[in-house]
TIMI-2910 file (N, C-alpha, C, CB; in pm, 1 decimal, decimal comma, always signed):
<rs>
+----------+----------+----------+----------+----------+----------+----------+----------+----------+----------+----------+----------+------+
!      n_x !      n_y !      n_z !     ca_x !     ca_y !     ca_z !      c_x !      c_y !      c_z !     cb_x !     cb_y !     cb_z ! resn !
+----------+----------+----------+----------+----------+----------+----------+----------+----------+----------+----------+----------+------+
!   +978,7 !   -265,3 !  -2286,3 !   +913,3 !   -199,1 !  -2174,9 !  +1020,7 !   -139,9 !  -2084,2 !   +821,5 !   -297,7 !  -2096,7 !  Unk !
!   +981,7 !    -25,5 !  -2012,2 !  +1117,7 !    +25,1 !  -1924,6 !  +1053,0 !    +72,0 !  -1812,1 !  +1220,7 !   +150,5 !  -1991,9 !  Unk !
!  +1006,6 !    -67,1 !  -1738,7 !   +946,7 !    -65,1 !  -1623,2 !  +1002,0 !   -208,1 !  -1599,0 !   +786,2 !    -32,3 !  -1620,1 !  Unk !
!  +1050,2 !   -164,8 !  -1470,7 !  +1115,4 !   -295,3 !  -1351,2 !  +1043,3 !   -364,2 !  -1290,5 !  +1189,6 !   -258,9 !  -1235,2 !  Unk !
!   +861,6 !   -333,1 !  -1286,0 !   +791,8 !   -372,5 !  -1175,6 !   +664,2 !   -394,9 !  -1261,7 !   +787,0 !   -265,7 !  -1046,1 !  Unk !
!   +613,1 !   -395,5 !  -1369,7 !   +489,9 !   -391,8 !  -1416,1 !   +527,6 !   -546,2 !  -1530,8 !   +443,8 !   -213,7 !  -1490,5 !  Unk !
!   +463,3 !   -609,0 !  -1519,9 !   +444,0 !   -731,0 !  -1587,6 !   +258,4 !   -722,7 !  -1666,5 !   +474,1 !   -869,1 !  -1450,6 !  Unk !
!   +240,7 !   -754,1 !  -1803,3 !   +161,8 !   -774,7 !  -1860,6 !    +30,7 !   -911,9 !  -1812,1 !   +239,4 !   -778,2 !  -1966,8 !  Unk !
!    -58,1 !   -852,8 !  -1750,2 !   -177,2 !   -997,6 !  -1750,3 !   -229,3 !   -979,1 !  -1839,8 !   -292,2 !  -1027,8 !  -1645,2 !  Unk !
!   -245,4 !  -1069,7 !  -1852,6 !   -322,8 !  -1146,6 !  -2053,2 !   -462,5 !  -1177,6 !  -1985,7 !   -224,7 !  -1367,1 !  -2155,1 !  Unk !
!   -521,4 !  -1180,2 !  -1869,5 !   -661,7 !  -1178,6 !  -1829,9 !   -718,6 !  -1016,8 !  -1825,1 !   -673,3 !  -1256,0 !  -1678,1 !  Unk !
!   -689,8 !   -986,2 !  -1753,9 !   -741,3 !   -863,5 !  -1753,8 !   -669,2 !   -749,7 !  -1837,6 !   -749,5 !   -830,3 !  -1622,7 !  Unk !
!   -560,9 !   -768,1 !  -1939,6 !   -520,7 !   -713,0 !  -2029,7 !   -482,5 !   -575,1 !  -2018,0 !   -594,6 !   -733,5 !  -2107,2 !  Unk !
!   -380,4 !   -577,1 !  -1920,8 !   -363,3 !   -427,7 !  -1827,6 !   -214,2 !   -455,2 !  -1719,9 !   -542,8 !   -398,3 !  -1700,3 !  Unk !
!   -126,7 !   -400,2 !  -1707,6 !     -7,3 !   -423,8 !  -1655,0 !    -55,4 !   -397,8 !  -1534,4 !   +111,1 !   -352,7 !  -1701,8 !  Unk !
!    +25,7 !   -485,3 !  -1461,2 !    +16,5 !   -503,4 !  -1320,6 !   +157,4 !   -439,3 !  -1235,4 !     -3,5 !   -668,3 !  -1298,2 !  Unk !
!   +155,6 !   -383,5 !  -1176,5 !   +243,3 !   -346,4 !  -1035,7 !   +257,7 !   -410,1 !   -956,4 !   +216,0 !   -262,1 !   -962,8 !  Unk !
!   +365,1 !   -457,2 !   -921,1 !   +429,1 !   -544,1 !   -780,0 !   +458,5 !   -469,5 !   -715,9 !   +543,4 !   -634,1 !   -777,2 !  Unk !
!   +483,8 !   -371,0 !   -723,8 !   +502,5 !   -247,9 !   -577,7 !   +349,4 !   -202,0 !   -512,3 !   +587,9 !    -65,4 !   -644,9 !  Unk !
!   +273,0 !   -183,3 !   -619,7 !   +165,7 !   -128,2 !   -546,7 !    +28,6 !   -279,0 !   -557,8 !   +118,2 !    +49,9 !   -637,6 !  Unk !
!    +57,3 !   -329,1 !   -621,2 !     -4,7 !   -453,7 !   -609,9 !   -156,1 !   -429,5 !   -716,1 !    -33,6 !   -489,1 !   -427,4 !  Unk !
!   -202,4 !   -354,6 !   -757,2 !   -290,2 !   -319,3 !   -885,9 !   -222,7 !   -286,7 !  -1033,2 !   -370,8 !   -190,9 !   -848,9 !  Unk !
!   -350,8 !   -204,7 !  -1106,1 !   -322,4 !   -204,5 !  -1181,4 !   -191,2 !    -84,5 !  -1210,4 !   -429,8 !   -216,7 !  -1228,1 !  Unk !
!   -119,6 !    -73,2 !  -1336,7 !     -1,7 !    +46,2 !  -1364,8 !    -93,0 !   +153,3 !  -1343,5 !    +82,2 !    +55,8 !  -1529,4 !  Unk !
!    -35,0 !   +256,0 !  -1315,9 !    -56,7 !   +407,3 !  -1353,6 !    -34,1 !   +450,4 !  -1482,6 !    +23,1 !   +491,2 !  -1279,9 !  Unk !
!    +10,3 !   +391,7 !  -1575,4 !    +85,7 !   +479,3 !  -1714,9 !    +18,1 !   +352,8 !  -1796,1 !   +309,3 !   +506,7 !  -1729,1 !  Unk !
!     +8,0 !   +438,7 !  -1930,9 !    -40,9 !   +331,1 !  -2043,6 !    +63,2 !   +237,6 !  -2101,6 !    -99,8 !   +405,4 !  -2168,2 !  Unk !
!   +185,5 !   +319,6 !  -2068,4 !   +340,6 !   +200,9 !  -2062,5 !   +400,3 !   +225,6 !  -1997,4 !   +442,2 !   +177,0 !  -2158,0 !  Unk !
!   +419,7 !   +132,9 !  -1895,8 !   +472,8 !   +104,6 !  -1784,3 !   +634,3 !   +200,0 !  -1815,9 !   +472,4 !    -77,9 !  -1760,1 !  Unk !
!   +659,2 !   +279,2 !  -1698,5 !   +806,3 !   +337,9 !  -1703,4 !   +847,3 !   +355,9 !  -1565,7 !   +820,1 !   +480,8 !  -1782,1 !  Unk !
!   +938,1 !   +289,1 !  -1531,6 !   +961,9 !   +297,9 !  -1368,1 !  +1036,9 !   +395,5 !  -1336,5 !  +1026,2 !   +183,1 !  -1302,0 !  Unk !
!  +1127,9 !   +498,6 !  -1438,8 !  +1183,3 !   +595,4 !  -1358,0 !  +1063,6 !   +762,3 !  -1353,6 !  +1355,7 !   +618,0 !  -1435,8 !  Unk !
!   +982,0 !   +726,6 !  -1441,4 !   +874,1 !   +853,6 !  -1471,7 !   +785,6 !   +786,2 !  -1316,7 !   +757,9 !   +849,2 !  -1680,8 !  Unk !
!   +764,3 !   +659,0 !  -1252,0 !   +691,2 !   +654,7 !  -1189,9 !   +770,7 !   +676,9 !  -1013,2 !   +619,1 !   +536,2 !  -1242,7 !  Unk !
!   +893,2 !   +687,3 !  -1003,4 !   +985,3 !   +716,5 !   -940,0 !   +955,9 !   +858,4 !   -931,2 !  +1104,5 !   +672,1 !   -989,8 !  Unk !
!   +984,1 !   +939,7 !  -1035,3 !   +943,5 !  +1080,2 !  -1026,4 !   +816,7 !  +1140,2 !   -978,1 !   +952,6 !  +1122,7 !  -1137,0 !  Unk !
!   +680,6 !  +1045,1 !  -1032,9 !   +557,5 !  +1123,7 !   -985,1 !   +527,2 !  +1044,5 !   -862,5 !   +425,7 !  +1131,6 !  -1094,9 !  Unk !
!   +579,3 !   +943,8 !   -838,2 !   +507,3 !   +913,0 !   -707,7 !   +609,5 !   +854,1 !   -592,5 !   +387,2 !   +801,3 !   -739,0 !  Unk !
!   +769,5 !   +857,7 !   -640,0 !   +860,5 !   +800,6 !   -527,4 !   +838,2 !   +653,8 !   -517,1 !   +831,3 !   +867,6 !   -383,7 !  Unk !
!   +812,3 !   +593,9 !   -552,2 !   +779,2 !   +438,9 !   -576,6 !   +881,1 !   +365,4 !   -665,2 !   +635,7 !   +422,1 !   -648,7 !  Unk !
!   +898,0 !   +235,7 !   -600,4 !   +970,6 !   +162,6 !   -722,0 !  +1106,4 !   +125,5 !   -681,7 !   +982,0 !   +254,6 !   -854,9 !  Unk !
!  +1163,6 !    +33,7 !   -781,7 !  +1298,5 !    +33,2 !   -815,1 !  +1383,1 !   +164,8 !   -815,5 !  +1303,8 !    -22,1 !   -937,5 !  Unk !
!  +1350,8 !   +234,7 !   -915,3 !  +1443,9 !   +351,0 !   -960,7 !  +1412,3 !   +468,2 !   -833,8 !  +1396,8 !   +414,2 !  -1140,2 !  Unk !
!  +1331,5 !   +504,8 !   -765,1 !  +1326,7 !   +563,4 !   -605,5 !  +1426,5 !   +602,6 !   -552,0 !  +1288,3 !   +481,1 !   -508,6 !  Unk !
!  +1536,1 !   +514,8 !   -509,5 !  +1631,8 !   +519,3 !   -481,1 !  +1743,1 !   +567,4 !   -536,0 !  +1635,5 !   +446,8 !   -459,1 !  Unk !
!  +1697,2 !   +547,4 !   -662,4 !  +1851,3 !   +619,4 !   -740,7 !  +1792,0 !   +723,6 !   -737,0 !  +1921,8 !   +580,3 !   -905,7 !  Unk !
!  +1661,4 !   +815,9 !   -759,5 !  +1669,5 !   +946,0 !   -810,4 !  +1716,4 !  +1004,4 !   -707,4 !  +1553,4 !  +1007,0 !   -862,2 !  Unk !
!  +1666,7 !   +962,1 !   -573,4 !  +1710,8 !   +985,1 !   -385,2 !  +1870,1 !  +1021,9 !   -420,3 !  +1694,7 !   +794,4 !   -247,5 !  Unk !
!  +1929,1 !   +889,1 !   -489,4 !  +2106,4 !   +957,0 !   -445,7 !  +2118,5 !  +1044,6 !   -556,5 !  +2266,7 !   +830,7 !   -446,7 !  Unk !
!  +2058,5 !  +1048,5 !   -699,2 !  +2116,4 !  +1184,5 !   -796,2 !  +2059,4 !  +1316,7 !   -745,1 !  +2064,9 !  +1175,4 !   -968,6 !  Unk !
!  +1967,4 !  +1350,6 !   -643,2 !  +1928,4 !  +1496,2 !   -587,6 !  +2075,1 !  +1465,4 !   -447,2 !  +1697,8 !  +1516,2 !   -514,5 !  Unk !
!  +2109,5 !  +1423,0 !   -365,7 !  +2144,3 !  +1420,4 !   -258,4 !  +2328,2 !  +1472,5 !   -338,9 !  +2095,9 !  +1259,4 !   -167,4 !  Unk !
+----------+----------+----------+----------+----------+----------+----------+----------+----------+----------+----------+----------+------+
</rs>
């Protein structure tokens, strides 16, 4: 998986987000694609210093 923040629940069978506290946005979790469409996340910050 190449997401920093989405962990798998085995109840509701659907990755979960610790940043946004629901369910993922993506059918596999990717934290720098979710950095890109929504500025969120771990990777946020780095894309912040590779434009700057």
């Amino acid at each position: 998986m190449s997401c920093k923040c989405a962990e798998f629940d085995e109840d509701t069978g659907r990755y979960v987000c610790e940043v946004s506290g629901s369910g993922c946005m993506y059918f596999i979790p990717d934290s720098k694609q979710c950095a890109k469409d929504y500025g969120e996340g771990p990777d946020a910050c780095e894309e912040e210093e590779d434009e700057g």
